[in-house]
C-alpha positions in Angstrom: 9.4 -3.9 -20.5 9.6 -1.9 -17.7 12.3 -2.4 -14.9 11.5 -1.2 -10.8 12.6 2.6 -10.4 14.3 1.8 -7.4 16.7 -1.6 -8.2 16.4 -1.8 -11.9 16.4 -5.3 -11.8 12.7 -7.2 -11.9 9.4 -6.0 -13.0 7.7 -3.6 -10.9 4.6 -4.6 -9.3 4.1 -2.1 -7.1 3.1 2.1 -7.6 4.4 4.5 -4.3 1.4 6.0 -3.1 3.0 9.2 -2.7 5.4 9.7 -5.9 3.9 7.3 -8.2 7.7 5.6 -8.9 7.3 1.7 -9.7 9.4 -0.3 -7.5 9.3 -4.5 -7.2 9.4 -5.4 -3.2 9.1 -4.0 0.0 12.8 -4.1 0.1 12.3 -1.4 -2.8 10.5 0.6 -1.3 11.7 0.9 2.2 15.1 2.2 0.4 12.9 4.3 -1.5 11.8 5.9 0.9 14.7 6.1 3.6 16.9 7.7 0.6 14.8 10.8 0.6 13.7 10.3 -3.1 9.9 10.1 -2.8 8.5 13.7 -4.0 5.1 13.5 -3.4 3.0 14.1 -7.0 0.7 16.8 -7.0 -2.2 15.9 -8.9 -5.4 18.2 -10.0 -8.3 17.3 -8.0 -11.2 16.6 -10.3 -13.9 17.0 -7.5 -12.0 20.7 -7.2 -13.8 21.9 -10.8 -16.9 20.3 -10.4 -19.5 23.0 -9.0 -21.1 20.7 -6.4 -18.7 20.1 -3.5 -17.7 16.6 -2.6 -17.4 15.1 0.9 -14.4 12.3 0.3 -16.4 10.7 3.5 -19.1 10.4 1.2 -17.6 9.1 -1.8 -14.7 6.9 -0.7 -11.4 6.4 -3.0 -11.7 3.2 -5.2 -8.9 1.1 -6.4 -9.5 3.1 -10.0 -9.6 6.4 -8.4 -5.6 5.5 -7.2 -4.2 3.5 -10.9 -4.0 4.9 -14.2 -4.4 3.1 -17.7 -1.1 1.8 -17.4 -0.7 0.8 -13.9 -3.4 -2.6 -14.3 -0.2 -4.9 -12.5 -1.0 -3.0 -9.6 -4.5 -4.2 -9.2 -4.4 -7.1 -6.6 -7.5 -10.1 -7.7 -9.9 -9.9 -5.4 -9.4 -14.0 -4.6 -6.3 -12.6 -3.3 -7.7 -9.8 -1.3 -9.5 -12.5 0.5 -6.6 -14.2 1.5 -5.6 -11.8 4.1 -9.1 -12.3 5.7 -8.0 -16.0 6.3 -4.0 -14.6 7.6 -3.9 -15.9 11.2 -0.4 -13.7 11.2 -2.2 -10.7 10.0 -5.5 -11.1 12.7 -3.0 -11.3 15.9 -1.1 -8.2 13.9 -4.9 -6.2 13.9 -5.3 -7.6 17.6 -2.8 -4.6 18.3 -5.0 -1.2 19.0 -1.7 0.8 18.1 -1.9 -0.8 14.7 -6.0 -0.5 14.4 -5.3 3.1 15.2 -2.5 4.4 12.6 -4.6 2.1 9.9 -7.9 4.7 10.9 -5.5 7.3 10.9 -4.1 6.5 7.0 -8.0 5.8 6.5 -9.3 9.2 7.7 -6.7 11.4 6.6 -7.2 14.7 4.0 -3.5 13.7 2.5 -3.5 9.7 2.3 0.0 9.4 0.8 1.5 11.6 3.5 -0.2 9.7 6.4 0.9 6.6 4.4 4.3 7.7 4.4 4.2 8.2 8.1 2.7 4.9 9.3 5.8 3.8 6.9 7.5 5.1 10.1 6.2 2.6 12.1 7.9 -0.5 12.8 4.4 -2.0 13.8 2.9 -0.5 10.3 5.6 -1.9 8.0 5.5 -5.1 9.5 1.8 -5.3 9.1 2.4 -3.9 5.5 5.2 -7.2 5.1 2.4 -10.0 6.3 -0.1 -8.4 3.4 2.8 -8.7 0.9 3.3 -12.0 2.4 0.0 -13.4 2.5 -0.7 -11.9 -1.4 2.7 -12.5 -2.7 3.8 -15.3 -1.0 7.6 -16.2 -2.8 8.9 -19.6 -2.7 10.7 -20.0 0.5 7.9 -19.1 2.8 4.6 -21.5 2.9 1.4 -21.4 4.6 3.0 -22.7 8.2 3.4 -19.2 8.3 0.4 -18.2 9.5 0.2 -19.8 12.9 3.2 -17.7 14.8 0.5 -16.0 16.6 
């Protein structure tokens, strides 16, 4: 079984979008990353070799296009997905054109994982990042009362 890179303690659930290291919680991988241990991976661009060239605002990423075979705990259900479209908390976070800006930013950017780490910057961001985790991971001391602080 494999153990969080960051805490070896629980399960990973979680993949950095930048270094690929598993980790188990946002606690993870805030301490991850504010140790200076995330070394982005660089990966071969398939689109690169093909002969056509491929406009990425074209083809959007998938879900596939970011896990490998082994990374299928990653995947969030899509039941849960939906979840965050019902998050009171997470539509007065998006009410916030600060937030609805970095978000486009991460969206449109060449490198996601480095305009992912840099919205990690962002107090606003990470606390928006905390309500999804929330919302799709809720743990046992929070409930769905949750949802109406805004």
């Amino acid at each position: 079984m494999q153990l969080c890179g960051v805490c070896s303690e629980h399960v990973p659930k979680y993949r950095c979008p930048a270094c690929r290291i598993r980790y188990c919680s946002v606690s993870c991988f805030k301490r991850h990353k504010d140790d200076d241990s995330c070394h982005p991976v660089k990966e071969s661009d398939p689109a690169s070799s093909s002969s056509t060239p491929v406009n990425s605002a074209e083809q959007p990423w998938t879900v596939e296009d970011l896990l490998d075979e082994d990374s299928q705990t990653d995947k969030v259900p899509l039941q849960k997905l939906q979840q965050l479209g019902g998050s009171e908390a997470l539509k007065g976070l998006l009410r916030n054109p600060h937030l609805r800006r970095l978000m486009m930013s991460v969206d449109s950017a060449e490198d996601k994982a480095k305009a992912m780490k840099d919205a990690m910057q962002e107090p606003l961001f990470v606390e928006f990042a905390d309500q999804c985790l929330k919302v799709i991971e809720p743990t046992d001391t929070e409930n769905d009362d949750d949802d109406d602080e805004f």
